[in-house]
DSSP file (Angstrom, degrees, kcal/mol; ACC not computed):
  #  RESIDUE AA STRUCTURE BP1 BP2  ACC     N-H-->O    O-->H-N    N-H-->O    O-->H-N    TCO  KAPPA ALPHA  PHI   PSI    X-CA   Y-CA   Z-CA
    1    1 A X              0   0    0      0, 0.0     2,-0.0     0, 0.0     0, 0.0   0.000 360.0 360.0 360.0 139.6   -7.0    5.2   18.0
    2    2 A X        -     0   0    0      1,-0.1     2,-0.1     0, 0.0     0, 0.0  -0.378 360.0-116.9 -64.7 146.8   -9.3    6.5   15.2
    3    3 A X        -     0   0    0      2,-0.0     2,-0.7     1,-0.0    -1,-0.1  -0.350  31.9-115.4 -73.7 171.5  -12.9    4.8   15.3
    4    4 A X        -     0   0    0      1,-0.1     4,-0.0    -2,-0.1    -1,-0.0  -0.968  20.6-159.4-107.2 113.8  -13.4    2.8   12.1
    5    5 A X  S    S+     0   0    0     -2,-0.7     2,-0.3     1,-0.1    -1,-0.1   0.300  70.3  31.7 -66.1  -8.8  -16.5    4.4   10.0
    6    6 A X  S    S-     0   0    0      0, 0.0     2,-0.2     0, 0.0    -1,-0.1  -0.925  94.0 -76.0-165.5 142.9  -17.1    0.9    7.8
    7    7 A X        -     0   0    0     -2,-0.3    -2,-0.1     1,-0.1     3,-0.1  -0.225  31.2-175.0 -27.1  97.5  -17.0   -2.5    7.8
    8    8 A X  S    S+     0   0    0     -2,-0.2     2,-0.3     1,-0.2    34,-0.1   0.989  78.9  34.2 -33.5 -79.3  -13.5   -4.1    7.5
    9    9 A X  S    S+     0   0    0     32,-0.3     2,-0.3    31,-0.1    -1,-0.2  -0.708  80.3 135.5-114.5 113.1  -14.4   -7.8    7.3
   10   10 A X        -     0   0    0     -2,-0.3     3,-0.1     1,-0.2    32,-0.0  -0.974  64.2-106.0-170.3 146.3  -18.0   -8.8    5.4
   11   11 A X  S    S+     0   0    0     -2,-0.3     2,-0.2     1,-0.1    -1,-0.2   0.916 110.8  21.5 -18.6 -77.0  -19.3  -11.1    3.1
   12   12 A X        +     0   0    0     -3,-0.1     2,-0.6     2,-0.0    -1,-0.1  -0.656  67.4 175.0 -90.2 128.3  -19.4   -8.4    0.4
   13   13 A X        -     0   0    0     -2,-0.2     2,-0.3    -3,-0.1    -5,-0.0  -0.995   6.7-171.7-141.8 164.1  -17.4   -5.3    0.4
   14   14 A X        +     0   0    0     -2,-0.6     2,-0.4     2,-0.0    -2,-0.0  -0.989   5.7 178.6-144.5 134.2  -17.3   -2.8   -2.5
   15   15 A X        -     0   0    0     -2,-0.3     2,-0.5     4,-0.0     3,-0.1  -0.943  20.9-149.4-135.4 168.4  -14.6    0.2   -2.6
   16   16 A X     >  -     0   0    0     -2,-0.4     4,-2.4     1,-0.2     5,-0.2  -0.943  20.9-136.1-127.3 129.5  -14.4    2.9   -5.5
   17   17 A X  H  > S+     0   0    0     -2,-0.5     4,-2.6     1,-0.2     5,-0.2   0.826 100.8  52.4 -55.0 -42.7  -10.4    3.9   -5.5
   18   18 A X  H  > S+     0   0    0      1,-0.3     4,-1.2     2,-0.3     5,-0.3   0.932 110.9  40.5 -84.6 -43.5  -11.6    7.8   -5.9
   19   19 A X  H >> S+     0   0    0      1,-0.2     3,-0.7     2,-0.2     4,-0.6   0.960 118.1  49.1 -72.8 -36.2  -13.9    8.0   -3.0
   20   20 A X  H 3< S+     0   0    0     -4,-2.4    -2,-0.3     1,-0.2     4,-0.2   0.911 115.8  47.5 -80.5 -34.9  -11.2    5.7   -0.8
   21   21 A X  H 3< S+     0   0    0     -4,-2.6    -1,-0.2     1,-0.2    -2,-0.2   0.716 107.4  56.1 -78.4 -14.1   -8.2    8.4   -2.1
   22   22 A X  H << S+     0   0    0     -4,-1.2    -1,-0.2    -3,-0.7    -2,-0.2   0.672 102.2  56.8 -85.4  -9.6  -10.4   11.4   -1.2
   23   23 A X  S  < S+     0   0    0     -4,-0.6     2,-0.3    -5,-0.3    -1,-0.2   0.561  92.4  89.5 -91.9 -11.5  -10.7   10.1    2.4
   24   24 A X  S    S-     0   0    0     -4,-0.2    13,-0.1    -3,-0.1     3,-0.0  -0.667  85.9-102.5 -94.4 151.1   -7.1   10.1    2.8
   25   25 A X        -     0   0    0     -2,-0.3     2,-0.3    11,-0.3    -1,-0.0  -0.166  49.6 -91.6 -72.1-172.3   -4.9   13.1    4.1
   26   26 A X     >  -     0   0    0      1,-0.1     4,-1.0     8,-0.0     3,-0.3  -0.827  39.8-146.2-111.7 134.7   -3.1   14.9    1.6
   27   27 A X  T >4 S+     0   0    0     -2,-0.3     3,-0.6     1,-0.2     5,-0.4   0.838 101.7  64.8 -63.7 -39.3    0.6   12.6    1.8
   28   28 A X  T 34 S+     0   0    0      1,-0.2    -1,-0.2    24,-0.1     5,-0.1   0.682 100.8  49.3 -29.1 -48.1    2.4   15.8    1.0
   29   29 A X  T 34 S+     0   0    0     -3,-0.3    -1,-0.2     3,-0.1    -2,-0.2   0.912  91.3 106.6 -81.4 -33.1    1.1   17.2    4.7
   30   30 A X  S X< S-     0   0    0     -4,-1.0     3,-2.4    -3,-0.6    23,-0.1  -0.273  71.9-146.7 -26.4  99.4    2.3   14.1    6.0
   31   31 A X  T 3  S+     0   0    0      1,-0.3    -1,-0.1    -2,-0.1    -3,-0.1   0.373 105.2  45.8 -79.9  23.7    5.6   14.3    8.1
   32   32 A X  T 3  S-     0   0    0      2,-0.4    25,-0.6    -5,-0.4    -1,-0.3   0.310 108.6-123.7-117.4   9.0    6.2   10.9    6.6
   33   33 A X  S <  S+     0   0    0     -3,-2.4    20,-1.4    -6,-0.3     2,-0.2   0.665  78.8  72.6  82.3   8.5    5.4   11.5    3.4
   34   34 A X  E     -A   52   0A   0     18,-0.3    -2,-0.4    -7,-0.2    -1,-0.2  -0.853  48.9-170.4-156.4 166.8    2.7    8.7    3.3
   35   35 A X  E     -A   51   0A   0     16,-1.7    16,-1.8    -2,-0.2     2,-0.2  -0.879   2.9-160.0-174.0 149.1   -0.4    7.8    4.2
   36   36 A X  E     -A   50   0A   0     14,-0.2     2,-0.3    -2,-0.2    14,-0.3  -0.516  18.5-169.7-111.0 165.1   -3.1    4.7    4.5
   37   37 A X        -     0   0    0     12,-0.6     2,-0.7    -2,-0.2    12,-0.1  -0.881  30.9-135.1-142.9 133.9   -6.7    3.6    4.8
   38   38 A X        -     0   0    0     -2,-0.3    10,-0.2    10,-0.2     3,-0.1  -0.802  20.8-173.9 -94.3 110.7   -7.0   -0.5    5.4
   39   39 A X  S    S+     0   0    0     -2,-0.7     2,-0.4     1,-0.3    -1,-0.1   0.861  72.8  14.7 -44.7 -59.1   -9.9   -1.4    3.0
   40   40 A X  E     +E   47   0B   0      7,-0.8     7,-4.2   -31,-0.0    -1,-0.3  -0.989  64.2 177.9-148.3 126.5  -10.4   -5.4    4.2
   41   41 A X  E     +E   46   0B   0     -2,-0.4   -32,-0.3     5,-0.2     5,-0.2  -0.797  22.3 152.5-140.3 100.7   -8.7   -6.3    7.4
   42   42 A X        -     0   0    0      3,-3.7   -33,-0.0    -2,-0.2   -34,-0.0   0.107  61.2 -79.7-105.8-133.5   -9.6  -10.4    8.1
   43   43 A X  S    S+     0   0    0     74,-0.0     3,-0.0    -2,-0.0    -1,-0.0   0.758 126.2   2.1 -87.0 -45.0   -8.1  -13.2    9.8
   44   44 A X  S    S+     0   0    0      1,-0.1    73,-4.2    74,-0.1     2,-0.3   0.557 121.0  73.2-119.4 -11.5   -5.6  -14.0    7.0
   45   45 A X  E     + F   0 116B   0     71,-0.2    -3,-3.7    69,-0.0     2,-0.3  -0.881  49.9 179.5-111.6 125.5   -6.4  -11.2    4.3
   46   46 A X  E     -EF  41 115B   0     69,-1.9    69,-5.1    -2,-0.3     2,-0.3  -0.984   5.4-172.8-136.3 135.6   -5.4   -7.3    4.5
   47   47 A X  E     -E   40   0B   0     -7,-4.2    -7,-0.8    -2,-0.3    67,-0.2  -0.849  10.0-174.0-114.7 147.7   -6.1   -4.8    1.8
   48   48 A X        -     0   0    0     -2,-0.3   -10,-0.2   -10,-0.2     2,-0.1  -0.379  24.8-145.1-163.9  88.4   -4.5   -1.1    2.3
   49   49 A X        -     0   0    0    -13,-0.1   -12,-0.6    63,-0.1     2,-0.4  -0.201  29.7-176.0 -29.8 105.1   -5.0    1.8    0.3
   50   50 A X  E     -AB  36 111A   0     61,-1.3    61,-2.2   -14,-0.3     2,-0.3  -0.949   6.8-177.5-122.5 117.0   -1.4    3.4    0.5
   51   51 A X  E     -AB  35 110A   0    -16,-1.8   -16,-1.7    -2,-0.4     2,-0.3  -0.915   7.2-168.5-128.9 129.8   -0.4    7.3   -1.3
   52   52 A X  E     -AB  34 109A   0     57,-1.3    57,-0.6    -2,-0.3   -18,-0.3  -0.852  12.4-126.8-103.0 162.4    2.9    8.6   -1.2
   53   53 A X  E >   -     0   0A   0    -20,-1.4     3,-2.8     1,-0.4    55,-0.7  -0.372  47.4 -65.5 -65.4 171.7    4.1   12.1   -2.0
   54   54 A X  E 3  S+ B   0 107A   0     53,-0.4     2,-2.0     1,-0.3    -1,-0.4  -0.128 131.1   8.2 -47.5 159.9    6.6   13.5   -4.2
   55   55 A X  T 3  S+     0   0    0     51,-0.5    -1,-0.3    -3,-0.1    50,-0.2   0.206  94.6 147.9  61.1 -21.2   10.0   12.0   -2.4
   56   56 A X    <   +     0   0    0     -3,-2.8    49,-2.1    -2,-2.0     2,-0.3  -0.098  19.3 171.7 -57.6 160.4    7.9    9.7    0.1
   57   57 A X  E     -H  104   0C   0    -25,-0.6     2,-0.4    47,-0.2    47,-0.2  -0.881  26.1-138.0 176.5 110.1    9.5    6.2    1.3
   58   58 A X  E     -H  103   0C   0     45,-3.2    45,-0.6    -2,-0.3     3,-0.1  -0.832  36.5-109.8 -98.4 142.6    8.8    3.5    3.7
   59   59 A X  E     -     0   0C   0     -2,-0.4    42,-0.2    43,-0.2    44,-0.2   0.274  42.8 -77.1 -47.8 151.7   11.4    2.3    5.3
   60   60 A X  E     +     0   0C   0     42,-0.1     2,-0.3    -3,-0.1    42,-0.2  -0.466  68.8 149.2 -52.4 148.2   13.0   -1.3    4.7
   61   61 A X  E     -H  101   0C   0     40,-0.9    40,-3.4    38,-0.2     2,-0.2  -0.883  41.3-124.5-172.1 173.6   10.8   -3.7    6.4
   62   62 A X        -     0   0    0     -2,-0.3    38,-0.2    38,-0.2    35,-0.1  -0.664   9.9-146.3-142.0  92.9    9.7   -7.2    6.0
   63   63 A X        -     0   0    0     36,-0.2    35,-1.9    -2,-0.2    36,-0.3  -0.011  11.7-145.5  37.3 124.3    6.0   -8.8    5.7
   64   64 A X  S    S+     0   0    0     33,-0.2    33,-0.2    34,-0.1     2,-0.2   0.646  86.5  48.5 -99.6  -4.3    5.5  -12.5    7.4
   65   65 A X  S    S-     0   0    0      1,-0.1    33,-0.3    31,-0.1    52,-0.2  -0.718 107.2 -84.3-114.5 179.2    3.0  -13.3    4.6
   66   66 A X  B     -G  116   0B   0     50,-0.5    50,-1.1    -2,-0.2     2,-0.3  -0.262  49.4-169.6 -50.5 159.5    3.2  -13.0    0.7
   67   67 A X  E     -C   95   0A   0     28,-0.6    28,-1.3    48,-0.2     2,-0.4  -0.928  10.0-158.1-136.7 176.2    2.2   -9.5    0.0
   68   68 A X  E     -C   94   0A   0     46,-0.3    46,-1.3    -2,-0.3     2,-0.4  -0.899   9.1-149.9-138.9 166.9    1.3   -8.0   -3.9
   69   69 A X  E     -CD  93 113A   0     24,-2.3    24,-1.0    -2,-0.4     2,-0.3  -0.986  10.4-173.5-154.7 117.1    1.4   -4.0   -4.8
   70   70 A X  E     - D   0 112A   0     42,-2.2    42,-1.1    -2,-0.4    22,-0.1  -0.442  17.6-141.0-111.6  64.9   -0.7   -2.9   -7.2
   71   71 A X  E     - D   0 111A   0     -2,-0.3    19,-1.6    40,-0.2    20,-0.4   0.092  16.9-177.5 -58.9 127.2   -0.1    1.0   -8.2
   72   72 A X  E    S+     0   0A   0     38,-1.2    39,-0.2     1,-0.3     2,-0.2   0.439  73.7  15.1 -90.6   0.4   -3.4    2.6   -8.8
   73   73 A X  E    S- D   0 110A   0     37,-1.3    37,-2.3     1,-0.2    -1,-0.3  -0.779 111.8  -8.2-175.4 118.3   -1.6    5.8   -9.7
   74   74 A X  S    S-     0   0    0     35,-0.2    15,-0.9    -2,-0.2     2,-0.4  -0.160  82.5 -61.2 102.5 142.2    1.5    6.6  -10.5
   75   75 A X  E     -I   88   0C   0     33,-0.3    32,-0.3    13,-0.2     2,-0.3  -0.932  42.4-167.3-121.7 134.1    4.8    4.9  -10.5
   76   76 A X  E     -I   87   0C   0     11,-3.4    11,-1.7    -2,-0.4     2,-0.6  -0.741  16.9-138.4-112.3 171.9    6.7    3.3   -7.1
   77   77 A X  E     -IJ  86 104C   0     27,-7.2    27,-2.8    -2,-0.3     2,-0.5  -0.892  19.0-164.4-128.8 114.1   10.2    2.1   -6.8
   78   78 A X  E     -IJ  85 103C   0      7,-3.4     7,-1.6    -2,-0.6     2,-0.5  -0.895   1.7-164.7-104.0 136.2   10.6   -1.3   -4.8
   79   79 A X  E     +IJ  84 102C   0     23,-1.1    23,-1.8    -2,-0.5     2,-0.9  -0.917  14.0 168.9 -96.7  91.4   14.2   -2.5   -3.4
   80   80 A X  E >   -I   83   0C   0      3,-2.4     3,-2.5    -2,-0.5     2,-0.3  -0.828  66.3 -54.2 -96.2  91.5   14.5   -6.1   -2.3
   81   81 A X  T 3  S-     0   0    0     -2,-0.9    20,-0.0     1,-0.3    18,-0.0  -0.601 121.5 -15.2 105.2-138.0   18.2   -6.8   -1.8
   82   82 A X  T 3  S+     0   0    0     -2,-0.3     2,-0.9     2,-0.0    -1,-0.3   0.419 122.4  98.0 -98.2  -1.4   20.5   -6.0   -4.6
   83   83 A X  E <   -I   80   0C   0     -3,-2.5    -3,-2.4     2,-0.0     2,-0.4  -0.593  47.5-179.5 -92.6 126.9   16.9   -5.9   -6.9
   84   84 A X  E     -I   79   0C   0     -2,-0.9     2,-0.4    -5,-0.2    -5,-0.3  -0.896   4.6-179.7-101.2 145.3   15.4   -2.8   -7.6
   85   85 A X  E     -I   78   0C   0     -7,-1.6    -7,-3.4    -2,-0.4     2,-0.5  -0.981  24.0-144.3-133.0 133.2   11.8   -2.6   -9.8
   86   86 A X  E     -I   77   0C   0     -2,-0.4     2,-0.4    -9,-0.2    -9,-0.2  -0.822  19.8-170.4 -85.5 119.1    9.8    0.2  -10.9
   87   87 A X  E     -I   76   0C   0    -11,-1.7   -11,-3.4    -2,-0.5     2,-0.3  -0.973  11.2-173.6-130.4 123.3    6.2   -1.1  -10.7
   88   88 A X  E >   -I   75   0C   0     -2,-0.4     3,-1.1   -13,-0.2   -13,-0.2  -0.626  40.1 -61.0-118.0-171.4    4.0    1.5  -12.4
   89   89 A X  T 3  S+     0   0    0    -15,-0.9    -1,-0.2    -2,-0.3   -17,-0.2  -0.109 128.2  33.1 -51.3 140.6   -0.1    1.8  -12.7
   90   90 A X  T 3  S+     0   0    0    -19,-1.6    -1,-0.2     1,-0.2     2,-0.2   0.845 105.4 104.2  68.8  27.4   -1.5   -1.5  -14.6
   91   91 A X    <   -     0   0    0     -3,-1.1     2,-0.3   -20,-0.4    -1,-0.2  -0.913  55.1-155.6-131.5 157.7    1.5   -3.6  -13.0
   92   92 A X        -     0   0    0     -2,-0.2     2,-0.4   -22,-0.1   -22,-0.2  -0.905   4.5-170.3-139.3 140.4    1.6   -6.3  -10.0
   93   93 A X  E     -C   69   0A   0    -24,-1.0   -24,-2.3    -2,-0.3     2,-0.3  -0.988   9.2-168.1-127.5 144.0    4.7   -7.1   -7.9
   94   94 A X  E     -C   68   0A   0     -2,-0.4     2,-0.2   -26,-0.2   -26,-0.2  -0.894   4.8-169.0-126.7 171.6    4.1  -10.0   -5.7
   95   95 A X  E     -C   67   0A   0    -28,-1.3   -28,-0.6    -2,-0.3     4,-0.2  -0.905  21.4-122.6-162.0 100.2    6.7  -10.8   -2.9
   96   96 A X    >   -     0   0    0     -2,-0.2     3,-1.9   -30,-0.2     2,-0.5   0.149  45.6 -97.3 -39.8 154.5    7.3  -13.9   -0.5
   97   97 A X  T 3  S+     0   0    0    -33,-0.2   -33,-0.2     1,-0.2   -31,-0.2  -0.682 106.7  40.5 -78.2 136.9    7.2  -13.0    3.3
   98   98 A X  T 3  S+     0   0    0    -35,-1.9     2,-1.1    -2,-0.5    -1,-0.2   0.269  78.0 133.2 102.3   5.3   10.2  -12.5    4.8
   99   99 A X    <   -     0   0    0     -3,-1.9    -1,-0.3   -36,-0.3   -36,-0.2  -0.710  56.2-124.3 -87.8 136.6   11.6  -10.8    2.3
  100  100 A X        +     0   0    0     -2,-1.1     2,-0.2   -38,-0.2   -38,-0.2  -0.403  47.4 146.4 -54.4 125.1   13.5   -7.5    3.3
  101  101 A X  E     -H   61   0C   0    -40,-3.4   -40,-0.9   -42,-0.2     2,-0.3  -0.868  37.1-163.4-178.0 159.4   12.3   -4.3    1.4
  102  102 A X  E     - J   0  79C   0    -23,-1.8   -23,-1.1    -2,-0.2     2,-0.2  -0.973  12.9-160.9-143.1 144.5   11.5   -0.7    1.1
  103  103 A X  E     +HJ  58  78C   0    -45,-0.6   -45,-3.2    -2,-0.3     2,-0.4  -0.689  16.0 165.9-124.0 139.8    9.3    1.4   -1.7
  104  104 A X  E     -HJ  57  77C   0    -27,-2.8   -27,-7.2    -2,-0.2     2,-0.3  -0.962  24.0-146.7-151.5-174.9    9.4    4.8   -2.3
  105  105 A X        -     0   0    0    -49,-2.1     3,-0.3    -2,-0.4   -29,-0.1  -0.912   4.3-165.0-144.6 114.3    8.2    7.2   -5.1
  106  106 A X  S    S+     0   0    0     -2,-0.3   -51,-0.5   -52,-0.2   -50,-0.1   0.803  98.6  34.9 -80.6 -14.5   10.2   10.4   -6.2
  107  107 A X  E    S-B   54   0A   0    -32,-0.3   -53,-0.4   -53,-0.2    -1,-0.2   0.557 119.0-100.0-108.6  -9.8    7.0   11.7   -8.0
  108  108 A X  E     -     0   0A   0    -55,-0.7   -33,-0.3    -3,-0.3     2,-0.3   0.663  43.6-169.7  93.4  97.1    4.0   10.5   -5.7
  109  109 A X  E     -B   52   0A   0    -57,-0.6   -57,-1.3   -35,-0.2     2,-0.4  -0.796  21.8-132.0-122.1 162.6    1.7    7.2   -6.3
  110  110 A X  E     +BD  51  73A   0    -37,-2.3   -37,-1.3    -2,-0.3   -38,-1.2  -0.979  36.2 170.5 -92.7 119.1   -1.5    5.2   -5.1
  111  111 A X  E     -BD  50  71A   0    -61,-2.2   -61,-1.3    -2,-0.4   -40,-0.2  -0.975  34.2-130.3-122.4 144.8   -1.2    1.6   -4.5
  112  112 A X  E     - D   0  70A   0    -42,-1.1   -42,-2.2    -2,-0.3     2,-0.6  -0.409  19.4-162.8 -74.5 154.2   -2.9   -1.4   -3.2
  113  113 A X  E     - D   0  69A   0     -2,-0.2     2,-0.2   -44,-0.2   -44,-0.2  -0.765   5.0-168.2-132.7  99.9   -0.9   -3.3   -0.8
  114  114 A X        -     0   0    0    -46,-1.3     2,-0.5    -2,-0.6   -46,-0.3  -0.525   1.6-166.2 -71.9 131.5   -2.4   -7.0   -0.2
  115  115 A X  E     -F   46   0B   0    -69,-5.1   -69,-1.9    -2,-0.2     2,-0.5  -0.996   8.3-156.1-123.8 144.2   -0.8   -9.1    2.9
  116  116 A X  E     -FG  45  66B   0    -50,-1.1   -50,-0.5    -2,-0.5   -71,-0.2  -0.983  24.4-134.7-111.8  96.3   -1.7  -12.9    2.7
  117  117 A X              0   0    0    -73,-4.2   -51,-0.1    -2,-0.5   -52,-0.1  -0.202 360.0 360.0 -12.9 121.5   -1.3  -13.7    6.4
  118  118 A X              0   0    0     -2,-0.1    -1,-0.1   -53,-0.0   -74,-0.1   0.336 360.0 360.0 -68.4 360.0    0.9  -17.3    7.0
């Protein structure tokens, strides 16, 4: 497991989206097409800088707290169910735990991804 180079969990944290997307591998290079850095990881609170590439897609999956997705770049396409939404840059999706779902991007995005721990 990679060592961690900065505080998760602090009074204060400060990130700048450009410097945290230059720190990431290129998604593209990625055999999953994606790729992460966790920002703020606390008891109940996770922040996680998230890039796909063109065509990239996580799988369906389910979250046990609320989570929100905030594209910093970029447009993603989220599936819950029979609902599909395109949530692009300047938009917020939030989403109960426990719901089944899976996000992809045919073109390649940035988003934050918040999990509010139960």
């Amino acid at each position: 497991m990679p060592s961690i180079d900065r505080p998760l969990n602090s009074e204060l944290l400060h990130f700048r989206f450009e410097d945290e997307l230059a720190r990431l591998k290129d998604p593209e290079s990625a055999t999953d097409r994606r790729t992460g850095r966790t920002l703020v990881k606390g008891d109940r609170l996770r922040v996680v800088l998230v890039t796909l590439g063109a065509g990239g897609r996580i799988a369906e999956h389910e979250s046990a707290g609320r989570i929100t997705i905030q594209p910093i770049s970029g447009t993603i396409r989220f599936e819950a169910g029979d609902e599909v939404r395109n949530v692009a840059t300047g938009e917020l999706l939030s989403v109960d735990g426990g719901v089944r779902h899976a996000v992809e991007s045919s073109g390649g995005a940035a988003f934050l991804l918040t999990i509010a721990r139960p």
